[in-house]
C-alpha positions in Angstrom: 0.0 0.0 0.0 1.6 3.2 -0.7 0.9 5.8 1.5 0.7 8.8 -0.7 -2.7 7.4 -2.4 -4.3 7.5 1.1 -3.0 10.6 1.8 -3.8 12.4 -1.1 -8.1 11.7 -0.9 -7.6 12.4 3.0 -7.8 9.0 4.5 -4.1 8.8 6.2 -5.7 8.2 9.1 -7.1 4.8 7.7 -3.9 3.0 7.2 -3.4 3.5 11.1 -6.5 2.5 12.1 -7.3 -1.0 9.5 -3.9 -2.1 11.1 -4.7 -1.5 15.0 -8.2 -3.7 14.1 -5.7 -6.2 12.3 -4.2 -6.4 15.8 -7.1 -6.8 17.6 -8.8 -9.0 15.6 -5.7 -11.3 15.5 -5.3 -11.2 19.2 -8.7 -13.5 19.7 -9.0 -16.9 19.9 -7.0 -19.9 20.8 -3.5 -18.3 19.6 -2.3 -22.0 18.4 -5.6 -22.1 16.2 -6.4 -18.7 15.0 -9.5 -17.9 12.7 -7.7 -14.6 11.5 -4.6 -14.5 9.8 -1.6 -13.5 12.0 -0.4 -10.0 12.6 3.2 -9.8 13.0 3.9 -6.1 12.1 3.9 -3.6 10.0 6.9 -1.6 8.3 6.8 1.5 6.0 9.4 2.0 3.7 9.8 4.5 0.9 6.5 5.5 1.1 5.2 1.9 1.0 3.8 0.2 4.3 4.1 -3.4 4.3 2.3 -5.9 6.9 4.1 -8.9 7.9 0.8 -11.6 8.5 1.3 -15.1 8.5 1.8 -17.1 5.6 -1.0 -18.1 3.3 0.7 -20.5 0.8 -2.8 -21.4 -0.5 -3.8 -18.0 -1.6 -7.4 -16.7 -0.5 -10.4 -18.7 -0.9 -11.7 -17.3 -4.3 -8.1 -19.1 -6.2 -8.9 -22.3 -4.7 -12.5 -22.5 -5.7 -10.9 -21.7 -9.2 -8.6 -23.8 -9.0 -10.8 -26.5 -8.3 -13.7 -26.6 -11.2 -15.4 -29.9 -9.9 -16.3 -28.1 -6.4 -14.8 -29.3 -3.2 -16.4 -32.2 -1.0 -19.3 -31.8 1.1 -17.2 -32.6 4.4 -14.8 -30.1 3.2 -17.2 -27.5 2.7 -19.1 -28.1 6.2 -15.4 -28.0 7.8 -14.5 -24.6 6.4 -17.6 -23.0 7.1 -17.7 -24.4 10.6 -14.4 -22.8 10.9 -15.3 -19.4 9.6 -18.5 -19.0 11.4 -15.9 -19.9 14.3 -13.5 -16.9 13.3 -16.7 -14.4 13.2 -17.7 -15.2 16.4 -14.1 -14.8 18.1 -13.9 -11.3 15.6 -17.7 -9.8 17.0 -16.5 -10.8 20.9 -13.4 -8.7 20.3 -15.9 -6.0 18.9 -15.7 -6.3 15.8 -18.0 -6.1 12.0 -15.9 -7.3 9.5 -18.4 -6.0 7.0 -16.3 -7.0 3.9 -17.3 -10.5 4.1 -16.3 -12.7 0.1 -14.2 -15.4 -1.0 -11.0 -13.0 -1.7 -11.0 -11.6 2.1 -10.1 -15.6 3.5 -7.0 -17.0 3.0 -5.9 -20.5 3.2 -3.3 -21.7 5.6 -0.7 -23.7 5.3 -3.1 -26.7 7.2 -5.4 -26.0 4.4 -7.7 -23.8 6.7 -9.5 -20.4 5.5 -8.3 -17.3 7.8 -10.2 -13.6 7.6 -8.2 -11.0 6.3 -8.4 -7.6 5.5 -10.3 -5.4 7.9 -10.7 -2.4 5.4 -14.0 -1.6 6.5 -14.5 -3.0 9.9 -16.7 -1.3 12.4 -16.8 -1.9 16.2 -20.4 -3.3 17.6 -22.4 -1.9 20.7 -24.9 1.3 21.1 -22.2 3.7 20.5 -20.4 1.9 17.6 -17.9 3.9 15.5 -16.4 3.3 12.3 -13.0 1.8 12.7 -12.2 2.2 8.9 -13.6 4.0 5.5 -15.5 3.3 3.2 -14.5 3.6 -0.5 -12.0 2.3 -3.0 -9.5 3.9 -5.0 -10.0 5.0 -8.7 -6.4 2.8 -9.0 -7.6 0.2 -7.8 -11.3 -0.4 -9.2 -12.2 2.1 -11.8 -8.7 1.9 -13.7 -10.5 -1.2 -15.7 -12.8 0.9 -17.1 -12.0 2.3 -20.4 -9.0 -0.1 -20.8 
């Protein structure tokens, strides 16, 4: 992510605050059998900020459904969505909406089990909830296909 393009449409603040949800978020559940990917850290150089999370090997779930035409198994399917409804659980009793919930926000692990990433537009819960991150997407990012 490079710093300047959240700068520039006011949203510096955002970078800070999507990584201190990271953190939380990370933090719950059984540390040995986490249901969101691992925070390790985050470094910024030459304008780029770079988070350090725990190896995904598999990729996110979206490139595994791709990659596998004739579906997955029925005991497969019950096992990962057992274990994501699992990871939501542990995210809402930290306090958190994930909000952002498709295929290319879980990652697969290396023991083959999907993860939550990417708390871009996370909010925390209760009667005085607050948004933790913005809204929105960058003309970079999803409008640069258009007119191509």
């Amino acid at each position: 992510m490079q710093r300047k393009n959240y700068e520039l449409r006011g949203m510096g603040q955002q970078l800070a605050t999507e990584v201190q949800t990271m953190q939380r978020a990370s933090s719950v559940g059984d540390p040995g059998w986490s249901r969101v990917v691992q925070f390790h850290g985050c470094q910024e150089e030459a304008g780029c900020i770079f988070l350090l999370l725990e190896l995904c090997m598999y990729g996110n779930l979206t490139q595994q459904l791709t990659n596998a035409p004739q579906g997955i198994s029925e005991t497969t399917a019950i096992r990962c969505a057992r274990h994501l409804f699992q990871g939501l659980r542990d995210i809402h009793a930290a306090g958190i909406i994930h909000r952002d919930i498709k295929p290319g926000n879980l990652m697969v692990t290396e023991e083959v089990q999907p993860v939550w990433l990417d708390f871009g537009l996370a909010r925390e819960t209760g009667a005085d909830a607050v948004a933790l991150t913005l809204s929105g997407v960058f003309p970079s990012s999803a409008m640069s296909s258009f007119g191509s």
